[in-house]
Every structure is written in structure tokens, then in C-alpha cells.
C-alpha positions as CSV (number, residue, x, y, z in Angstrom):
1,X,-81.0,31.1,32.2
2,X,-79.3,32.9,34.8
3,X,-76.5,31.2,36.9
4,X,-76.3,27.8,35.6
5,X,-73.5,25.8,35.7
6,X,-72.3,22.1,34.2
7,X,-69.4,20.9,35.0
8,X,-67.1,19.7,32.2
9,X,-68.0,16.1,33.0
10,X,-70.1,14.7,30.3
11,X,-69.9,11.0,30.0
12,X,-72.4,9.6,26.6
13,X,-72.6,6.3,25.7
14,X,-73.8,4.3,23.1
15,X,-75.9,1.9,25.6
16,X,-77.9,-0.7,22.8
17,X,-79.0,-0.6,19.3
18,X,-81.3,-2.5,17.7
19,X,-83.1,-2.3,14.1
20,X,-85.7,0.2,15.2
21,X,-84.0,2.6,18.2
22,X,-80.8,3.5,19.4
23,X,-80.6,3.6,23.0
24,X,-77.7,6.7,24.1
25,X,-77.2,7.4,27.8
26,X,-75.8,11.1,28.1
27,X,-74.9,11.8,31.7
28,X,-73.8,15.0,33.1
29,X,-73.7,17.0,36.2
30,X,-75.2,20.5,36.8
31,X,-75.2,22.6,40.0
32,X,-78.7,24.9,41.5
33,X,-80.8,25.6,44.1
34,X,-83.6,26.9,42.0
35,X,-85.8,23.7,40.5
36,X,-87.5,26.4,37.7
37,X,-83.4,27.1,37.2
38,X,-82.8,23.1,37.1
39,X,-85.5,22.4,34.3
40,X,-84.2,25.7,32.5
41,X,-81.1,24.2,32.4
42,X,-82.4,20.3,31.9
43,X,-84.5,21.8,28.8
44,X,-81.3,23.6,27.0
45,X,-79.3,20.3,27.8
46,X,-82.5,18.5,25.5
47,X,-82.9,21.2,22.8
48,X,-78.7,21.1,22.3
49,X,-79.0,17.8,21.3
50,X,-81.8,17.8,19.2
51,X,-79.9,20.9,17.4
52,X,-77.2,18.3,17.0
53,X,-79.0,15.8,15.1
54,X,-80.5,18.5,13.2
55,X,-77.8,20.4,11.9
56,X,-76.3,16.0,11.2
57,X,-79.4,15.8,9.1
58,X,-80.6,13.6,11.8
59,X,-84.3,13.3,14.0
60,X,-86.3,11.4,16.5
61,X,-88.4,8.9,15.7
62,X,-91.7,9.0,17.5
63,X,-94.1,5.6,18.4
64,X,-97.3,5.9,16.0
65,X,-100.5,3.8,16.0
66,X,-102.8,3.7,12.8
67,X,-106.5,3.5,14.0
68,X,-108.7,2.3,11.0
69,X,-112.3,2.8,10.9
70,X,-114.4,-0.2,9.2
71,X,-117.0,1.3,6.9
72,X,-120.7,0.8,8.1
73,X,-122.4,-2.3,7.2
74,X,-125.7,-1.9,6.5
């Protein structure tokens, strides 16, 4: 990433929790012109955080759906 810049104003918040997610608001600022420089930047933010929970012994818990398929009645 070349010439990316946040500021040193972070602001993270533990916005609601409930028995199944935890909702955290991280809001920060970063300065480009260059949108492919933006999501560069965006995407190092994302994989920072997910490094964090990692290295807490912690992860993301994704929405599943179980599709069961009824045997053939013949």
C-alpha cells in the first residue's frame, strides 16, 4: 500500500450485545485520492482486526442454514 495514511483518531465502541452477536462500531479516518488506494487501505483496517481476535483466540461467527433432503417415498 503506498501512501496511506490514518489519522490517530480511532473511536471503537461496544454498540449492543446480545446472546448470539456482538455489535462493535470501529470508526476511523483515512486520507486518498486513489479509490483502489482506499479499499487497500479499508482491507488492511479488516484483516488487522481479524488478526486481533486471532492472536485473542477469538473468530467470527458466520449465519448457517441446514438444508435437509427428505428420502424418496416410493
Amino acid at each position: 500500500m503506498e501512501n496511506w495514511q490514518i489519522t490517530s483518531r480511532w473511536y471503537i465502541h461496544l454498540k449492543q450485545m446480545s446472546i448470539i452477536y456482538i455489535h462493535i462500531l470501529v470508526y476511523c479516518f483515512g486520507r486518498s485520492v486513489d479509490w483502489n488506494n482506499w479499499l487497500a487501505t479499508k482491507e488492511y483496517i479488516i484483516y488487522q482486526i481479524m488478526k486481533i481476535l486471532k492472536d485473542n483466540h477469538l473468530g467470527f461467527a458466520y449465519p448457517t442454514i441446514t438444508i435437509r433432503q427428505e428420502k424418496d417415498k416410493i
